[in-house]
C-alpha positions as CSV (number, residue, x, y, z in Angstrom):
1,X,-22.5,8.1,-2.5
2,X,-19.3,6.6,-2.7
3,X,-17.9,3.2,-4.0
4,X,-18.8,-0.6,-2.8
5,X,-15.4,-1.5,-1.3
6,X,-12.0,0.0,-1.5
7,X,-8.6,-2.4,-2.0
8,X,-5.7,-1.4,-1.3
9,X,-2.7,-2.9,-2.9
10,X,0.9,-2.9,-1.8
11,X,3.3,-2.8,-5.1
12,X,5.5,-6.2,-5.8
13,X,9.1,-6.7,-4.8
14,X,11.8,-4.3,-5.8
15,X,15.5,-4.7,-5.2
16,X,15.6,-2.6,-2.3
17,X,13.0,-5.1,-0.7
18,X,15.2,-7.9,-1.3
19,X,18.2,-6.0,0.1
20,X,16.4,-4.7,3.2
21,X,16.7,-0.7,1.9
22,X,14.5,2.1,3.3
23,X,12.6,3.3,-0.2
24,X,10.7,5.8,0.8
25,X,10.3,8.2,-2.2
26,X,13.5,6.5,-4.2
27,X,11.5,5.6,-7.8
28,X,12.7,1.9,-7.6
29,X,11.2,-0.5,-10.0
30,X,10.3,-4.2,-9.4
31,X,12.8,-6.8,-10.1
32,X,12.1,-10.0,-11.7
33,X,10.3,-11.6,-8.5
34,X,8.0,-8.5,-8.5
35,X,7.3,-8.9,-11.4
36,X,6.2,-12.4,-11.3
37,X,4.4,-11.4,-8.0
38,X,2.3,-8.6,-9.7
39,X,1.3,-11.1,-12.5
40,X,-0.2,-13.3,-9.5
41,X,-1.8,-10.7,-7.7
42,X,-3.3,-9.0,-11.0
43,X,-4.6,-12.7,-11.7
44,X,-6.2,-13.1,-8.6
45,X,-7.9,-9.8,-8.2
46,X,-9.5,-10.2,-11.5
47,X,-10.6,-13.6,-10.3
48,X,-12.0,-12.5,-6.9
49,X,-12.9,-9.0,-7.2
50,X,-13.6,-8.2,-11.2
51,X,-17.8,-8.7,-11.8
52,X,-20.3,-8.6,-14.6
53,X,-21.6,-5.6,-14.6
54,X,-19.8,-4.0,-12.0
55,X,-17.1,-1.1,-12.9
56,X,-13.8,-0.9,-11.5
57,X,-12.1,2.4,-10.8
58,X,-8.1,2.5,-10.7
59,X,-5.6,4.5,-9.2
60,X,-2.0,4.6,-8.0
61,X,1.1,6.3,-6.6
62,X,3.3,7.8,-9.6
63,X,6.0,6.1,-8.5
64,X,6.9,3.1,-11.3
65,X,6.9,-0.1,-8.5
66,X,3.5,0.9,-7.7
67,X,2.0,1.8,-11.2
68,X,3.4,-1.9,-12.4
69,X,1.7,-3.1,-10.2
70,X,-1.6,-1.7,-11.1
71,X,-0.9,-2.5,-15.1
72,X,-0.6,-6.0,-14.1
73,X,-4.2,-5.6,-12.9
74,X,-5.7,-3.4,-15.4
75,X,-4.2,-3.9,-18.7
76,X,-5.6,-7.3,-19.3
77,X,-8.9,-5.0,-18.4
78,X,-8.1,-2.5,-20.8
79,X,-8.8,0.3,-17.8
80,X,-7.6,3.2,-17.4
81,X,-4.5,4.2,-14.4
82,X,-5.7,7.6,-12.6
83,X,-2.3,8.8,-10.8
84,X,-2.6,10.2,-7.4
85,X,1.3,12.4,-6.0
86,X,-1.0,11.9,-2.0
87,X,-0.7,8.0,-2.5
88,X,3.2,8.6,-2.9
89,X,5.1,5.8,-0.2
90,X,6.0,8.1,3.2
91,X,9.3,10.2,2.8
92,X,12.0,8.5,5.1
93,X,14.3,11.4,4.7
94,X,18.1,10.7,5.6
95,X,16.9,7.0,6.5
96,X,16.7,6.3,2.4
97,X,18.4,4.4,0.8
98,X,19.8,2.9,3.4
99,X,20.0,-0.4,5.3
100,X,19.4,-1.4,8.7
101,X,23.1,-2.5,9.2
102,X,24.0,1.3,7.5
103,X,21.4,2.7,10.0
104,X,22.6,1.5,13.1
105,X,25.8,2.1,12.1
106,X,25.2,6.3,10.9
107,X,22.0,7.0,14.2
108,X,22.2,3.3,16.7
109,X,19.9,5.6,19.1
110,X,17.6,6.6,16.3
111,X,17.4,3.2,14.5
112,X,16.6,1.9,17.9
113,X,13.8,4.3,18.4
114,X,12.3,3.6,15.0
115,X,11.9,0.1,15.4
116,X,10.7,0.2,18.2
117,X,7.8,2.9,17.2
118,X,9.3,5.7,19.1
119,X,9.6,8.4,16.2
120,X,14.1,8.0,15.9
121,X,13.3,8.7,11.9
122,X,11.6,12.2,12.8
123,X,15.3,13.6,13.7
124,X,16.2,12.7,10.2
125,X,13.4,14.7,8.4
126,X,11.0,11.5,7.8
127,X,7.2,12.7,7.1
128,X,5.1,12.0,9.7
129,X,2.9,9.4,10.1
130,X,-0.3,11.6,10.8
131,X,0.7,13.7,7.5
132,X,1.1,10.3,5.6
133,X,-2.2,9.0,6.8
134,X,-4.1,12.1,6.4
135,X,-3.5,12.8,2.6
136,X,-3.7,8.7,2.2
137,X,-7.0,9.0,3.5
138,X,-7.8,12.3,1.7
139,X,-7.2,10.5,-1.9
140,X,-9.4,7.3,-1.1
141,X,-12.2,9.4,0.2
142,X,-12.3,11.8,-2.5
143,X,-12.0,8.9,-5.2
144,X,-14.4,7.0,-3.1
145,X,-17.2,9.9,-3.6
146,X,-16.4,10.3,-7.2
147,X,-17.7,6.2,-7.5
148,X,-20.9,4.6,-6.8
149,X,-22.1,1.3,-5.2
150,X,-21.6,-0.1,-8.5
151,X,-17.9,0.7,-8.6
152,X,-14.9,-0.9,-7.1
153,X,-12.2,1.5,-6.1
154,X,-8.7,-0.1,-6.7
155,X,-5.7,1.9,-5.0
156,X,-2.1,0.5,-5.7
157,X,0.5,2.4,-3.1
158,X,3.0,1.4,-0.5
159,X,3.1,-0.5,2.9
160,X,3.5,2.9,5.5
161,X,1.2,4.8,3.2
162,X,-1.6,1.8,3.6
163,X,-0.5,1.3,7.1
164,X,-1.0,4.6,7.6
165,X,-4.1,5.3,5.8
166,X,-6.1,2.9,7.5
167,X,-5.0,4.0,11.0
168,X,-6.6,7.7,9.8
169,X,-9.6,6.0,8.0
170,X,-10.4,4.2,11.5
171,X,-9.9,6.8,13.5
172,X,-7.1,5.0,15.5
173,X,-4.1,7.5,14.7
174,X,-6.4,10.1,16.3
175,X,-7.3,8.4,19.2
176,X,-4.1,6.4,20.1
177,X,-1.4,8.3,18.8
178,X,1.2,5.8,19.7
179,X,-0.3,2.9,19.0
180,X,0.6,0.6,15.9
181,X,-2.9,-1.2,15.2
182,X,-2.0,-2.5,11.8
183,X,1.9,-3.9,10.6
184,X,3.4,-3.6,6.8
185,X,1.6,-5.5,4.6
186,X,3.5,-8.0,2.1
187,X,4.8,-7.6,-1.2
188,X,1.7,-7.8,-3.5
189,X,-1.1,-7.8,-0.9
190,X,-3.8,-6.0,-0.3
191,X,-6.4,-4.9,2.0
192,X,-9.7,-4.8,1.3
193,X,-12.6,-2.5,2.8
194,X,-16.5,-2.7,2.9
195,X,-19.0,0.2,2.4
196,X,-20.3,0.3,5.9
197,X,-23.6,1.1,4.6
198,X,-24.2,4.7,6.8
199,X,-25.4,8.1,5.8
200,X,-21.3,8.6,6.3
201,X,-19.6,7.5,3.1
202,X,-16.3,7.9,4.7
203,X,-17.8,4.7,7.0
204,X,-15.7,1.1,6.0
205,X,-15.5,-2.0,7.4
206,X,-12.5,-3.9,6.6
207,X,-12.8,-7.5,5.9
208,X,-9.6,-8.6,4.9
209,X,-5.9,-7.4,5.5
210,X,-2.7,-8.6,4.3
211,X,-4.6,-11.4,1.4
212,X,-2.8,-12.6,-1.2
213,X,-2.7,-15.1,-3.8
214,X,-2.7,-18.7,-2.8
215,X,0.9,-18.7,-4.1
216,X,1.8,-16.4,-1.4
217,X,1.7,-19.3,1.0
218,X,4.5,-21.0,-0.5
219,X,8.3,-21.0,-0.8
220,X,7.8,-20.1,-4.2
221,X,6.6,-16.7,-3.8
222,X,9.8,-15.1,-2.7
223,X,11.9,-17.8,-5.1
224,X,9.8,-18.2,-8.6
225,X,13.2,-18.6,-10.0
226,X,14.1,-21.9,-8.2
227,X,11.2,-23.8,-8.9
């Protein structure tokens, strides 16, 4: 048994976003555009996702970007937040707080390496992504299993931990070690997987990746402020 579908949510925009700063595990709130974001995502969820009948189980990262995200969802809902420490963003290690100019200053060879996939932040004590993936993975299932087809499962976290997750869900970090299947998703997106219908309730099929509100498509999404 396990629930209907899973979403996963990416939090809203925080300062360190805007200024292009490794977060990582640095408790960094929204700022006033996340804020707004969240609003529009909550909004839209409800819209799309929120059914008669149907319950809606939520959980999130402790750390506060992500849980204001999910109150913007499920306060108007009056639901409950469940807190999950294995749906924590992946640790960056030396590489936080940082920016790309500070990086390539402090490690060019390393900051080369990690954009390019190649691992440079794992000579800087970054988690891996295997370890990130696997305890992402761990907390959906094991939420999943506590749900039933009735129940949507609603996980708010952090772009590598979704990334991440899904790449141990599908079985890709396993087989192609290497290879990046999926990319960040943006501020206040989600990702949204199917019960595959199998004996295996750890089965998904995932139907949509990087949605967002309609809003999203527009300038104003990145500049409420201005319009």
């Amino acid at each position: 048994m396990s629930a209907a579908s899973v979403l996963l949510v990416r939090h809203g925009r925080t300062g360190y976003n805007a200024a292009g700063r490794v977060q990582g595990n640095i408790d960094i709130p929204l700022d006033e555009t996340g804020l707004w974001q969240v609003e529009q995502t909550g909004q839209a969820l409800r819209e799309l996702y929120v059914r008669p009948g149907r319950r809606q189980l939520v959980i999130s990262s402790p750390l506060e970007r992500a849980l204001q995200t999910a109150r913007a969802f499920a306060d108007p809902l009056g639901l409950p937040i469940h807190r999950d420490e294995r749906l924590r963003e992946r640790a960056f290690g030396d590489f936080e707080g940082r920016s790309a100019e500070e990086l390539r200053q402090a490690w060019p060879e390393d900051f080369a390496l990690w954009c390019r996939g190649l691992g440079g932040e794992m000579n800087h004590h970054a988690e891996s992504h295997e370890h990130v993936g696997a305890r992402g993975a761990a907390a959906v299932s094991e939420w999943s299993r506590q749900a039933d087809e009735d129940t949507d499962l609603f996980v708010f976290a952090h772009g590598a931990l979704i990334e991440n997750t899904l790449q141990a869900m599908f079985g890709i970090a396993q087989r192609f070690p290497d290879f990046i299947s999926v990319t960040t998703m943006d501020n206040a997106h989600w990702a949204r997987l199917l019960d595959a219908g199998l004996e295996d309730p750890d089965r998904w099929i995932l139907k949509d990746y990087n949605h967002g509100p309609a809003l999203a498509d527009t300038p104003l999404w990145e500049h409420p402020q201005s319009c």
